[in-house]
Residue, then its C-alpha position, 0 to 999 in steps of 0.5 A: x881880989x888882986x889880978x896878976x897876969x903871968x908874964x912869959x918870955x923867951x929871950x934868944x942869945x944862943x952865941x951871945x959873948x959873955x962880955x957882951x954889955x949890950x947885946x941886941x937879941x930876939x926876945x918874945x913874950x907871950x901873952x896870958x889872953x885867958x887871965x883877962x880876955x885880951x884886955x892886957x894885950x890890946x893895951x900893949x900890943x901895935x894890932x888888935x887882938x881878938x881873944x876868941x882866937x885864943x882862949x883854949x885854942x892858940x898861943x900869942x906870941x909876940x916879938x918886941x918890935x911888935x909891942x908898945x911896951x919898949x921903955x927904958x927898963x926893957x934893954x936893962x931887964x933884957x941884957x941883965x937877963x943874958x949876963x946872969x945866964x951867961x955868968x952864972x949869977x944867982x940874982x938879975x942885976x938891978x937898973x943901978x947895978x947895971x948903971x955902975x957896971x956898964x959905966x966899968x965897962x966904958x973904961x976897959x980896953x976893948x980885947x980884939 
């Protein structure tokens, strides 16, 4: 039997300009303890959790900062994820995509 821990998060761009290709934003992530009593957020979180405090009781939610988890996907996914919300797209750019377009975005002036 395959496991899959759900993954939730908020990301906080309120205000964010469309043309933003780099916008730095606050993005929670809150973390399934019930799936796998705390195995997956003491593996990836900077403090020890103690999963009798939550299971059927409380929420984690945790702040980036607060995370080990900070590769080189994370500001990909999250500023792919303000510009489909911004632009209206249908579909997340891929880390590719994402390459070429920002490397568009280098060569066009700056509106001021």
């Amino acid at each position: 039997m395959t496991r899959l821990i759900d993954y939730y998060g908020v990301t906080f761009d309120h205000l964010v300009p469309a043309d933003d290709i780099n916008p730095e934003v606050l993005q929670i992530n809150i973390a399934e303890i019930e799936d796998d009593n705390g195995v997956y957020a003491n593996k990836w979180l900077l403090f020890a959790v103690d999963p009798a405090e939550f299971i059927g009781k409380k929420v984690l939610a945790v702040p980036r900062c607060c995370q080990k988890r900070k590769g080189t996907q994370d500001r990909w996914r999250v500023n792919a994820l303000v510009d489909q919300r911004a632009n209206g797209l249908e579909f997340l750019k891929g880390p590719e995509e994402w390459k070429v377009y920002l490397r568009s975005q280098e060569t066009r002036p700056i509106n001021k």
